[in-house]
LUMSERO-474341 format. One record per residue (C-alpha): residue in one letter; x negated, y negated, z negated. Coordinates in steps of 0.5 Angstrom, whole numbers, padded with zeros to 4 digits, always signed. Layout:
BEGIN
AXYZ/...
This chain:
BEGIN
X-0043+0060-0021/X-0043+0053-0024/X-0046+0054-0030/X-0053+0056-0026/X-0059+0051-0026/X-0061+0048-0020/X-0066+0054-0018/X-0064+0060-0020/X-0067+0066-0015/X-0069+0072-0018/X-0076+0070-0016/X-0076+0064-0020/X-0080+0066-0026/X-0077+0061-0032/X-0069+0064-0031/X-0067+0068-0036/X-0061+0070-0033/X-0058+0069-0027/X-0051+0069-0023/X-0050+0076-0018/X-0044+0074-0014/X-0039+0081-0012/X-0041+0080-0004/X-0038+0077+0000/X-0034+0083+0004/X-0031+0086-0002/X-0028+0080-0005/X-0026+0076+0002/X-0022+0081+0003/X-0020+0083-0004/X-0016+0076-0004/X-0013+0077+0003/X-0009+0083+0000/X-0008+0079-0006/X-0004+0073-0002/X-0002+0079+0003/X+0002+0082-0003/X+0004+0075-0006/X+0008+0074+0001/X+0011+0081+0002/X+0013+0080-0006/X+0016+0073-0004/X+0020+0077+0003/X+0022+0082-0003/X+0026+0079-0007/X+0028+0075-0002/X+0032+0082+0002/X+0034+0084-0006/X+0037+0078-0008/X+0042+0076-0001/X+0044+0085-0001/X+0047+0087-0008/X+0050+0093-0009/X+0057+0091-0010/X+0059+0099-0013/X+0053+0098-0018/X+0053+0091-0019/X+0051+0091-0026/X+0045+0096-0025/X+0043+0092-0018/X+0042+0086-0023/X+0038+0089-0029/X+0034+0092-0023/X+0033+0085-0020/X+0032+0082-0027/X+0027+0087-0028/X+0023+0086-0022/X+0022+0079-0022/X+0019+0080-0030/X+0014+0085-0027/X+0013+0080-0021/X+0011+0075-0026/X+0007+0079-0031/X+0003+0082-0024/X+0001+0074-0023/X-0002+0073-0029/X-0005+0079-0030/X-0008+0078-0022/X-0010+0071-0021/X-0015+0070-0027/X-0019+0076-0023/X-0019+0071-0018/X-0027+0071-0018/X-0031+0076-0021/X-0039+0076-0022/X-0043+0080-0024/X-0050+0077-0029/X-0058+0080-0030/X-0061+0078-0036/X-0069+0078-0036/X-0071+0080-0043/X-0079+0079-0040/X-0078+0073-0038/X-0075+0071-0045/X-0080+0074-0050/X-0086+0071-0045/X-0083+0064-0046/X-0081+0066-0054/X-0086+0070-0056/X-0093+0068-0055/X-0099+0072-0056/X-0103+0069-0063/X-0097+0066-0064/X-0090+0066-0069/X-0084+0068-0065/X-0079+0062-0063/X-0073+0067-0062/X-0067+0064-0066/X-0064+0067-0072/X-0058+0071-0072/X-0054+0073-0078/X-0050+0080-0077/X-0043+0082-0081/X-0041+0087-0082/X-0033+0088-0085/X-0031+0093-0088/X-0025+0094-0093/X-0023+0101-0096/X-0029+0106-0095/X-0024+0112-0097/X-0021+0110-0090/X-0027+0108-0087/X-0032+0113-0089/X-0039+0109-0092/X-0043+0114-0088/X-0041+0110-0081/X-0042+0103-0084/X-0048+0106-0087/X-0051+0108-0080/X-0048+0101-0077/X-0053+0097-0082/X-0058+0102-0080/X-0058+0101-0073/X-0058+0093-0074/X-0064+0093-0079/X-0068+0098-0074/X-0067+0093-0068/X-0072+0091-0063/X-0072+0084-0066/X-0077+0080-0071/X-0074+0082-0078/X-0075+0075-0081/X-0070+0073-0076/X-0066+0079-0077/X-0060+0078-0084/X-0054+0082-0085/X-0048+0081-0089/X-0044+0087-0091/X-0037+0084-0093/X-0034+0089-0098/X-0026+0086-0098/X-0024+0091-0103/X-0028+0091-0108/X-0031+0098-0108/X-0036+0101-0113/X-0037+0106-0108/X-0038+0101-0102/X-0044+0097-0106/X-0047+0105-0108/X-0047+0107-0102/X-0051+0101-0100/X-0056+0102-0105/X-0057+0108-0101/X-0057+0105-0095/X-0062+0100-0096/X-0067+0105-0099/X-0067+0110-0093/X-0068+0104-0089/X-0074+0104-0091/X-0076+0110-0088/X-0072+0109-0083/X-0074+0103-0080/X-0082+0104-0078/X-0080+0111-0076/X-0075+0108-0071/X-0081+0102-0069/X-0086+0108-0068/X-0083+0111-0062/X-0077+0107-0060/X-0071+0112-0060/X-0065+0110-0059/X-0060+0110-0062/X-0063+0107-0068/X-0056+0110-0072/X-0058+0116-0074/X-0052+0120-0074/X-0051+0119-0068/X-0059+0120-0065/X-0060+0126-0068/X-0053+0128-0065/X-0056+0127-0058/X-0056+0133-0054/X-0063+0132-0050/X-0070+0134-0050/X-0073+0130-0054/X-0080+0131-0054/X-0079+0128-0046/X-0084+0121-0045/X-0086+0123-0053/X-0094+0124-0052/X-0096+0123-0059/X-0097+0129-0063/X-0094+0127-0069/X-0087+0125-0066/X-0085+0133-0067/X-0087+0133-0074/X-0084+0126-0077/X-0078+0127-0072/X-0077+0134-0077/X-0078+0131-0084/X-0075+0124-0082/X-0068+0128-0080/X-0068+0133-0087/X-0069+0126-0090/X-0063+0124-0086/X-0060+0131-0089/X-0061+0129-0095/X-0059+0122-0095/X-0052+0125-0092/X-0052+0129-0098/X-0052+0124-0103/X-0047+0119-0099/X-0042+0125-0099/X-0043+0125-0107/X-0041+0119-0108/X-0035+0121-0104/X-0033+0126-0107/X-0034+0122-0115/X-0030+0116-0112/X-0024+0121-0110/X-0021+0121-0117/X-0021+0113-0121/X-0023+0114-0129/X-0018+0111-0133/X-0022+0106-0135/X-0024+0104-0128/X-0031+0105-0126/X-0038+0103-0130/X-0044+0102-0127/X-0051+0105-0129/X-0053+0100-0134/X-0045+0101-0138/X-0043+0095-0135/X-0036+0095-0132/X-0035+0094-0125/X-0033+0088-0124/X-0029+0089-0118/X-0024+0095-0122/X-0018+0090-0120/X-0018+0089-0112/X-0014+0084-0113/X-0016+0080-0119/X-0024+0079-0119/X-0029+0075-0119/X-0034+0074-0113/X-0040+0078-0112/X-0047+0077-0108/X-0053+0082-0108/X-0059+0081-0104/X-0063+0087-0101/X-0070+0088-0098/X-0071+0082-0094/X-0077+0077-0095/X-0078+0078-0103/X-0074+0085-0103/X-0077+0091-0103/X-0082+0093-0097/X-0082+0100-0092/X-0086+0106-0093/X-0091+0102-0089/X-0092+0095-0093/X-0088+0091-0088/X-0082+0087-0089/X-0076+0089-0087/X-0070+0085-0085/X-0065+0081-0090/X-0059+0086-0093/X-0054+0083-0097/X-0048+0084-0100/X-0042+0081-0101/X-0035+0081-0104/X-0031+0075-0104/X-0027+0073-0110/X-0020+0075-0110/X-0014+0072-0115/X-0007+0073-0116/X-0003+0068-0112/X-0008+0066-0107/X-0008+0067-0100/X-0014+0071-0097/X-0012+0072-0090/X-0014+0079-0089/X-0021+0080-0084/X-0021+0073-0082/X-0021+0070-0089/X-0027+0076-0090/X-0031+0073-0084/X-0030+0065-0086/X-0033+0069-0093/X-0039+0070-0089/X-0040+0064-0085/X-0041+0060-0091/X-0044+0066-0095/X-0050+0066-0089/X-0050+0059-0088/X-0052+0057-0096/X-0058+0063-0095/X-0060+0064-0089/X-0056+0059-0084/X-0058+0063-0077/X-0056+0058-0071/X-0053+0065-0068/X-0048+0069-0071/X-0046+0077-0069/X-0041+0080-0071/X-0039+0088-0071/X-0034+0093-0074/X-0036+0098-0079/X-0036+0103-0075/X-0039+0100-0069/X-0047+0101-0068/X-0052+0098-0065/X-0053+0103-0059/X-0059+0098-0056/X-0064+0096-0060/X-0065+0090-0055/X-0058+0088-0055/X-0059+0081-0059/X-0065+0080-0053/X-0060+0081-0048/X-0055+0075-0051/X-0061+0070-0053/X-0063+0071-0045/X-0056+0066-0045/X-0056+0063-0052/X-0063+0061-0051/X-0063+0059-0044/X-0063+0050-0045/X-0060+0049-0039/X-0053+0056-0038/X-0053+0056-0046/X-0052+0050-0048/X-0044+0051-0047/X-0044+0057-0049/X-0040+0059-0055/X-0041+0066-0055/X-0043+0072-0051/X-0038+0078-0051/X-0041+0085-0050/X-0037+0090-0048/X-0034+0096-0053/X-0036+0103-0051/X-0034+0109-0055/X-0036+0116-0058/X-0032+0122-0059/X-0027+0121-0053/X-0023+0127-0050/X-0027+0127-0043/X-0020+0125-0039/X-0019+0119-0044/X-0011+0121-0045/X-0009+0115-0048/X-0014+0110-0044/X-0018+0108-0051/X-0024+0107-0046/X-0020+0101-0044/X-0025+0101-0037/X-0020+0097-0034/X-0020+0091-0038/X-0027+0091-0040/X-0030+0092-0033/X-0025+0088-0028/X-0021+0083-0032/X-0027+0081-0037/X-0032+0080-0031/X-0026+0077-0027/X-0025+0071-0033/X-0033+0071-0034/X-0033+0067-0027/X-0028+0063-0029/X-0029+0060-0037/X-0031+0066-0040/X-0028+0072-0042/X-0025+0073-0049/X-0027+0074-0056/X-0024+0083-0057/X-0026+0082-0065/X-0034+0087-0065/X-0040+0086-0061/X-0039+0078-0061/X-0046+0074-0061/X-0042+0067-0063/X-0046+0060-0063/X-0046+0058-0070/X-0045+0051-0069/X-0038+0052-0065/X-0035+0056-0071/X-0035+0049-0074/X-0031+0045-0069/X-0036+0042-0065/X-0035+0040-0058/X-0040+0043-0053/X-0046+0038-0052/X-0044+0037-0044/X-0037+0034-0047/X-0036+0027-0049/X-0034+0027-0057/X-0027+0025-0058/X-0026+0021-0063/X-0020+0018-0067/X-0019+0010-0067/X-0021+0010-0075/X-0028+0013-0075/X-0032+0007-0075/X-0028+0005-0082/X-0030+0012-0085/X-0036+0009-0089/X-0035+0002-0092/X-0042+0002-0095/X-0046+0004-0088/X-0044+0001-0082/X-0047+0005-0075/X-0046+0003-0068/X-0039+0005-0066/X-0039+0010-0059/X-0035+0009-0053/X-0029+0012-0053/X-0024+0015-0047/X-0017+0015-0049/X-0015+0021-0044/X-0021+0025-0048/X-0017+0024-0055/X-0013+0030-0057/X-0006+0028-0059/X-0006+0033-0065/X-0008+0029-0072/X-0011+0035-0075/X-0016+0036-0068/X-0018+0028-0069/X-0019+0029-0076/X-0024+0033-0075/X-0027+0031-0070/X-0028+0025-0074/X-0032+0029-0079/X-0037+0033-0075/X-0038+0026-0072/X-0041+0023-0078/X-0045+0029-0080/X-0047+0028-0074/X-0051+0022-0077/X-0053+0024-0084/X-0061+0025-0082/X-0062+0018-0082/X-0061+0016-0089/X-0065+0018-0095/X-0061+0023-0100/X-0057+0018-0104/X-0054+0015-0098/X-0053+0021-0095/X-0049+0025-0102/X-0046+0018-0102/X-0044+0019-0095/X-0040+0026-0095/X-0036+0024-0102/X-0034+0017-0099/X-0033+0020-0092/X-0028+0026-0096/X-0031+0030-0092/X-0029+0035-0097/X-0023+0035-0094/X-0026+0039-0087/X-0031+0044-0090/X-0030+0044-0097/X-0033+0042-0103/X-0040+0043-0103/X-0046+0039-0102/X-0050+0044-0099/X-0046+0048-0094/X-0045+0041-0091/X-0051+0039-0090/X-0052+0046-0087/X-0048+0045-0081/X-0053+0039-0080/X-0058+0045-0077/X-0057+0045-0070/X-0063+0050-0070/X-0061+0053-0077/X-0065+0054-0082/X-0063+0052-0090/X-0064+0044-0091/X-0071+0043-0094/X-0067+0039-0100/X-0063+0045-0103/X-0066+0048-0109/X-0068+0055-0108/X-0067+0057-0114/X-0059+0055-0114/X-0058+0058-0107/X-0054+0064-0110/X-0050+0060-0114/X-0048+0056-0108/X-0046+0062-0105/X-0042+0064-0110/X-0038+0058-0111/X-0036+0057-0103/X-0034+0065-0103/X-0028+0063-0110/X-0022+0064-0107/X-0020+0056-0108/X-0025+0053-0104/X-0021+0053-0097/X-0015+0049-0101/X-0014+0043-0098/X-0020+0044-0093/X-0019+0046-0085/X-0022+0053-0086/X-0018+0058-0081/X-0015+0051-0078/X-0019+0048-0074/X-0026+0051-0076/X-0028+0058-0076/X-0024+0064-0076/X-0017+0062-0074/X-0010+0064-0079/X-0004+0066-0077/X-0004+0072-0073/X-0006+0079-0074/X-0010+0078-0068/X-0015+0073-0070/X-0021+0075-0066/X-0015+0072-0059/X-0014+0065-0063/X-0020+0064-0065/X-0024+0064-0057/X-0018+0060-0055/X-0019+0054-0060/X-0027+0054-0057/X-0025+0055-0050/X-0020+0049-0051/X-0025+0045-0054/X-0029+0046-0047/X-0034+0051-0050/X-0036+0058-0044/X-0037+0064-0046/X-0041+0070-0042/X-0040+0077-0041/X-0046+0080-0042/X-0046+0088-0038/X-0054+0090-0040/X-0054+0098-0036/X-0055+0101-0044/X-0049+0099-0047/X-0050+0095-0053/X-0046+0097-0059/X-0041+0103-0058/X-0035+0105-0064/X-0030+0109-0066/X-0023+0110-0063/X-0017+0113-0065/X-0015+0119-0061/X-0010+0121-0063/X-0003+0119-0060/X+0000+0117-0066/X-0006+0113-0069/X-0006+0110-0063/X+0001+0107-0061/X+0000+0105-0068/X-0007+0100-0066/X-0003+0097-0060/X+0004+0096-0064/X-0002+0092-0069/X-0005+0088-0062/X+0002+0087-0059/X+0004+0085-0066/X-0002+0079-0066/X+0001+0077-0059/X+0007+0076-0061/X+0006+0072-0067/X+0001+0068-0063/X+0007+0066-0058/X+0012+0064-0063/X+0007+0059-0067/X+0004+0052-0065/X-0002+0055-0062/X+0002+0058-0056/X-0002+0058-0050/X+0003+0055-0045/X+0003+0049-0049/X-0003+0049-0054/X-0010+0045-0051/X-0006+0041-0044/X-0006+0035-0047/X-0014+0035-0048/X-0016+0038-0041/X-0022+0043-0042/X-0018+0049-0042/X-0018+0051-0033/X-0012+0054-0030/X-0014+0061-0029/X-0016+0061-0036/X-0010+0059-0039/X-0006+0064-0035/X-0010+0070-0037/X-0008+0068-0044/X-0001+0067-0043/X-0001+0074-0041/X-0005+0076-0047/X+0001+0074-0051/X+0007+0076-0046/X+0006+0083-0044/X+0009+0086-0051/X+0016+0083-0047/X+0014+0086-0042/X+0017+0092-0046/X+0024+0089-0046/X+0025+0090-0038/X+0021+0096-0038/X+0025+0100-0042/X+0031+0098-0039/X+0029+0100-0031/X+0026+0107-0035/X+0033+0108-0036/X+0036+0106-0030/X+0034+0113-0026/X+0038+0117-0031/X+0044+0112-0030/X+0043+0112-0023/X+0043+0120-0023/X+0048+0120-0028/X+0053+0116-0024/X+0052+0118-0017/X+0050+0111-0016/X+0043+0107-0013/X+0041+0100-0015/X+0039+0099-0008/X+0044+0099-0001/X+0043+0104+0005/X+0037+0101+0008/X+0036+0098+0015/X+0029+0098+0020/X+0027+0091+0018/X+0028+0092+0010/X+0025+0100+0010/X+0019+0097+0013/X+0019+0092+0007/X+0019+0097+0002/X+0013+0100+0005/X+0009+0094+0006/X+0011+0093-0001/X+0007+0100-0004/X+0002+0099+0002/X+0000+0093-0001/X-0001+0095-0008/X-0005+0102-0006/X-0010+0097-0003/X-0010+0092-0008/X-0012+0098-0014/X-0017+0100-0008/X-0020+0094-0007/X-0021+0093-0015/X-0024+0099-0015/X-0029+0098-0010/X-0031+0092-0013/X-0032+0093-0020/X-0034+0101-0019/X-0027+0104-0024/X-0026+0111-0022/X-0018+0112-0020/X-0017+0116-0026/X-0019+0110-0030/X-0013+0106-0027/X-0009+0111-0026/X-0009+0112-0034/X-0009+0105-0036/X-0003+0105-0031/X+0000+0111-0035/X-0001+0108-0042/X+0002+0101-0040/X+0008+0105-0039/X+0007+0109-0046/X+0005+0103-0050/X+0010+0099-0047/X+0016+0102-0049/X+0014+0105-0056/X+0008+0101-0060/X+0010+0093-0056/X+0017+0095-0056/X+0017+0095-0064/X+0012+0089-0063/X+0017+0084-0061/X+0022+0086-0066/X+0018+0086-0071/X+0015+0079-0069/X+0022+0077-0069/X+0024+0079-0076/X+0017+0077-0079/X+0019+0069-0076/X+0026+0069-0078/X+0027+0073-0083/X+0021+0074-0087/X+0022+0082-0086/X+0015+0085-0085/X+0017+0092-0083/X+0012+0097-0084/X+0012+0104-0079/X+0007+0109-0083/X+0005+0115-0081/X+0004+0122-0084/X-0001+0127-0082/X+0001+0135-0080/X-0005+0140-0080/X-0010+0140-0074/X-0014+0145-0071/X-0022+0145-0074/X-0024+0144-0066/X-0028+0139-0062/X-0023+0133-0061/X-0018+0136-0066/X-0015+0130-0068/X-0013+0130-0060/X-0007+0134-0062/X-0005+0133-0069/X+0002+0131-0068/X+0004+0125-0074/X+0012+0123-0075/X+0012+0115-0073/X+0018+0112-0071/X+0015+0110-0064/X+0015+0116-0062/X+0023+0116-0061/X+0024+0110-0055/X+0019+0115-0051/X+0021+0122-0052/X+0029+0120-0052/X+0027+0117-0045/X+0023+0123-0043/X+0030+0127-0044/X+0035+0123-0041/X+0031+0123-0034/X+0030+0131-0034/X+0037+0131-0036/X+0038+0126-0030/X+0034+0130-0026/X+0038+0136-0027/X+0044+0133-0027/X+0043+0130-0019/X+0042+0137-0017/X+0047+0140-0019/X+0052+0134-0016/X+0048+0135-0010/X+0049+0142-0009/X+0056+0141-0011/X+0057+0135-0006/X+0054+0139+0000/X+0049+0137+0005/X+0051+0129+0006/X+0048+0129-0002/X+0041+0130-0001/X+0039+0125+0003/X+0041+0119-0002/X+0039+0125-0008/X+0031+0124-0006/X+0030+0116-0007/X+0034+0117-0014/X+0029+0123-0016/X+0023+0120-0014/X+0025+0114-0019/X+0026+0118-0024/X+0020+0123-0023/X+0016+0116-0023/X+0018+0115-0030/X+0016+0122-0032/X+0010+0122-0029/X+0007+0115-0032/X+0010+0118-0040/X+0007+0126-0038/X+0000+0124-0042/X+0006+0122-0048/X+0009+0129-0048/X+0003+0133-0047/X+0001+0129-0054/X+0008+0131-0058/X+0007+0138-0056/X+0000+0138-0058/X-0004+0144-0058/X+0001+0149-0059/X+0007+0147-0057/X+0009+0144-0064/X+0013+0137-0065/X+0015+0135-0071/X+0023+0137-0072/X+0025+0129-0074/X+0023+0126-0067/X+0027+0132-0063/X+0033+0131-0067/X+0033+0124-0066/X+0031+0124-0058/X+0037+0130-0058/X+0042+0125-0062/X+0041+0119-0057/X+0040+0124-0051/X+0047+0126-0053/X+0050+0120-0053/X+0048+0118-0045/X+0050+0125-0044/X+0058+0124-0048/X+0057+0118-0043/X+0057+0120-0037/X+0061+0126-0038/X+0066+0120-0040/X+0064+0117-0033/X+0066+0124-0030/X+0062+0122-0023/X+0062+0130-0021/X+0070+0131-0020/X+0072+0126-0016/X+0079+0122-0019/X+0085+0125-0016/X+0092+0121-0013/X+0097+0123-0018/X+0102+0120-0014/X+0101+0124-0007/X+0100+0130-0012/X+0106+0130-0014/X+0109+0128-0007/X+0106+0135-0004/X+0108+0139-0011/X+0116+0137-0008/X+0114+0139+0000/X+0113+0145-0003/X+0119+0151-0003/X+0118+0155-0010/
């Protein structure tokens, strides 16, 4: 609750927002289970340690080995959920204090970007409805920008544009009128509700109908430019005015910037303005690293600065739409708030999705992280940035420290202008951060700092002099725009020029030499740059908020099919591991400057672990088969004292999900999928992760798993049960089969050895069920709908289980080794 003004009860009318506590006797004795699990833990290894199994001794030491890793990836995992809170926004209060009656609105501007690459992959009517919904918010349209980055260069994604922004101006003022939601019409008129409730005007029925068969028919347009973009002319495509369309090599074009609507754009159907609608697709050469979405978003961060310079940035996926139109409201409630907001760096919303299976088999919902780990970090220093529903404040993307901290300076900063000399800052030297590039920076946006107070020769004269340059990169009026706390475009910039600018800070050199992707903006360097670039902000000393509104503020699409699935998290898995091998490494990156808490710290470390969590996980999936196989246990005959142990150990882990549950409102089936696609995801999609990670550094190997598609049935969740080859599903399938050969096999012995077998029989049974349990939802995926798998993942499961199986036999655990010397001795006893 430290980031909460003064006064801060719900009474007190000039809150935007305020801090709800979880109360008291669900968090006390959330802690005491927690510390009480930590104790028995302690107790635990204690007892395995001092009592190997001397007949198993190499499986008692990879059991053991295997369980501290676990131990050690539950405290990370567990600590920073420490002290969760809940938060309440007042939008009311907001819009009374903005938005006075006779008066133009004080809200801040935000800027939306949308991303979006192939739209053969990524269909143009989803990307449609996203820029729809953002252009019907519930927000002042001059206010409201939108940058759609089109990262391929598509014809097909600038027409679809085009109809996208002349629908909007039927759309829109329908969705003001009556304040439906969502405004994604797709997925509006989707809705199975009574639509004619709380709608007491007598036109809404009859523009409802004729809005939707405009709909229908902007649909049938979208799905022709489709259909002609299915088959690229020999002579790549032209556009209507015969010109040949510049993006015709994705790979080699030049920048393109159109602007739509907007305040000299084209109008709605009613005369009102609408939003601005821009599209964007930055330059491309060969040659040149383009750092794939992260590359794209800095595009559009200089792009919107030059044109727009919004102080609030929010950025979505294509497929991630506006589902409440007040959701911009919610974040000013934090960004706006001149006490709480003043540190913030961004506000994380939740992601929700559409189109889910009802049991969420493959935990796509996520409810697990976004409902208790995020609300659990949001009360340390805010949770982290997920890449889609993010309001960011501009000012943080450039580098800056947050207003309450004190400006780390380097010691050369008062040489940096030789013609104008300015009073030097006290300096603290336990502040500075010892990373040149870091100081470097800081420098520079000290200085910008200061450019208000000169007239515009000095000022030109100051960013060349200081080489600025070498910071945000060569140009005049995106500098100068970094200067707008408060945004808006310098009132010294030529209008008329503005759209040359813009073109020239999306060329592909422009970051040469500069710290794009370094030190401000997106972060490079790993595949998941949404991780990186929230923890450079929280190590400089920025918060950030999760924001929770009751109607979830954005909702998208999630791949529900098993295949696509492994493959989504091998990509976040993948991210990880190339952050933990790089300088940026949580465990080391940011000690020196102190900004970052502990229990921050520990839950990044654990975003960038887990994927190695995959190595000890495989190996004690195993173990149940070999301990089945072999006849042998990975733990000694248990005493009174340690079988108490034990059940204190499992007590403690049923308590502490059930206290989670309590306080946080997940359903039991929520965590018991989550812990079930731990274990699938775990030894499938991370497992390749951590291999793939260390061949990409050593070698250079950047080792591609595709995947091909079978046919589906046409059905509600059809994509469920498509079966796609991928060799992920190798690691799991074969471990499915050898504990159900395991199983088998421990019978048979059983029933072999008689009575006396059965007792040690169940602990190793139970185990093995235990791995079969967590990969049932696998399994119930390669089967599909019709019991089908692809012949491929059968022969290769078949080919490992085969080898456990020869190795067993070898072993021989079932026939017990006969002494040839008394044989042969009772043999001669014997009167032929």
């Amino acid at each position: 609750m430290e980031d909460m003004p003064p006064n801060t009860e719900a009474g007190a009318t000039d809150v935007l927002s305020v801090v709800i506590p979880i109360p008291r006797t669900k968090i006390t004795s959330y802690r005491i289970v927690i510390i009480m699990r930590l104790v028995i833990l302690a107790l635990f290894f204690n007892y395995r340690i001092t009592h190997p199994v001397d007949s198993a001794y190499g499986l008692w030491l990879t059991s053991v080995i295997c369980e501290i890793w676990f131990a050690v990836s539950w405290v990370l995992d567990q600590f920073p959920k420490w002290s969760p809170i809940n938060r309440e926004t007042y939008i009311d209060r907001l819009s009374a204090r903005f938005e006075r009656e006779g008066e133009q609105s004080q809200l801040a501007a935000v800027d939306f970007f949308v991303s979006t690459v192939d739209p053969l992959k990524e269909p143009p009517l989803i990307t449609a409805n996203t820029v729809l919904s953002i252009l019907a918010l519930d927000y002042p349209v001059d206010k409201v920008s939108c940058y759609v980055s089109d990262d391929g260069a598509a014809m097909l994604s600038f027409e679809s544009l085009v109809e996208t922004a002349d629908f909007a101006r039927k759309w829109v003022p329908f969705c003001k009128k009556y304040s439906i939601e969502p405004r994604a019409p797709e997925f509006y008129f989707s809705l199975k509700i009574d639509y004619l409730r709380d709608k007491v005007q007598p036109s809404f029925v009859k523009e409802r109908r004729a809005m939707k068969r405009e709909y229908e028919e902007f649909k049938i347009r979208m799905n022709a430019l489709v259909a002609k973009a299915q088959k690229t002319p020999e002579e790549g495509w032209t556009m209507q005015d015969g010109t040949s369309w510049p993006g015709n090599n994705t790979r080699d074009h030049p920048g393109m910037i159109q602007v739509f609507l907007g305040y000299s754009g084209a109008r709605d159907i009613e005369g009102n303005e609408l939003p601005r609608l821009v599209y964007v697709s930055r330059e491309k050469r060969p040659g040149y690293q383009h750092h794939k979405k992260a590359g794209a978003e800095n595009a559009l961060v200089r792009v919107s600065a030059v044109l727009t310079n919004a102080p609030f940035i929010l950025n979505l996926d294509c497929d991630h739409y506006v589902n409440n139109s007040k959701a911009v409201r919610e974040a000013m409630c934090f960004l706006m708030d001149p006490v709480v907001g003043q540190d913030v760096c961004f506000v994380q919303f939740p992601q929700r999705f559409d189109g889910i299976d009802k049991s969420d088999r493959y935990a796509n919902r996520n409810i697990v992280f976004f409902d208790v780990n995020m609300r659990g970090l949001d009360g340390i220093q805010g949770p982290v940035y997920v890449g889609t529903g993010t309001v960011f404040r501009r000012q943080a993307l450039y580098g800056y420290s947050p207003p309450s901290k004190p400006r780390m300076l380097p010691q050369s900063s008062s040489s940096s202008c030789c013609c104008l000399t300015k009073k030097k800052q006290p300096q603290d030297p336990s502040e500075l951060y010892k990373d040149a590039k870091r100081e470097e920076l800081d420098a520079a946006i000290f200085n910008l700092g200061d450019l208000d107070n000169y007239d515009e020769y000095e000022r030109s004269m100051l960013i060349s002099q200081t080489s600025f340059e070498k910071t945000f990169g060569l140009s005049a009026v995106f500098i100068e725009s970094t200067l707008m706390e408060n945004g808006g475009v310098p009132d010294s910039v030529n209008p008329s020029t503005l759209i040359k600018e813009a073109i020239h800070v999306i060329s592909c050199g422009y970051e040469e030499k500069s710290e794009w992707g370094k030190e401000i903006g997106w972060i490079y360097g790993s595949i998941t740059e949404d991780i990186l670039t929230g923890f450079k902000m929280h190590c400089r000393g920025w918060r950030s908020i999760y924001c929770m509104p009751l109607r979830p503020a954005f909702k998208g699409s999630a791949p529900i099919n098993l295949s696509d699935r492994l493959h989504q998290v091998l990509r976040w898995a993948l991210g990880s591991v190339e952050i933990f091998l790089s300088r940026h490494c949580p465990l080391w990156y940011g000690c020196s400057g102190g900004r970052l808490k502990l229990l921050q710290r520990l839950a990044y470390i654990n975003t960038i672990v887990y994927p190695f969590t995959s190595l000890p996980l495989v190996a004690y999936c195993t173990l149940p088969a070999i301990c089945l196989l072999t006849g042998k246990f990975i733990i000694p005959t248990l005493s009174n004292l340690a079988s108490m142990l034990f059940l204190g150990l499992f007590i403690s882990i049923i308590l502490t999900s059930v206290l989670e549950l309590r306080w946080s409102g997940v359903s039991i089936e929520d965590l018991w999928r989550n812990e079930q696609f731990w274990v699938i995801g775990g030894v499938s999609a991370h497992l390749f992760a951590v291999f793939q990670g260390f061949l990409k550094m050593l070698a250079g190997l950047d080792t591609n798993f595709t995947v091909t598609s079978k046919t589906a049935d046409d059905l509600e969740f059809g994509e469920l049960y498509i079966v796609k080859w991928t060799t992920l599903l190798i690691p799991p399938t074969s471990l499915l089969i050898i504990n159900l050969v395991g199983v088998v096999a421990g019978f048979s012995d059983a029933l072999n050895k008689g009575y006396e077998a059965w007792g040690p029989l169940f602990g190793k049974v139970f185990f093995a069920f235990w791995v079969i349990l967590h990969l049932y939802p696998f399994l119930k995926g390669l089967m599909g709908r019709q019991n089908r798998t692809p012949t491929i993942v059968i022969l290769w499961s078949i080919l490992l289980a085969s080898v456990f199986s020869l190795v067993w036999v070898r072993i021989n655990p079932f026939v017990s080794k006969t002494d040839t010397t008394s044989l042969s001795q009772n043999c001669l006893l014997i009167d032929c």
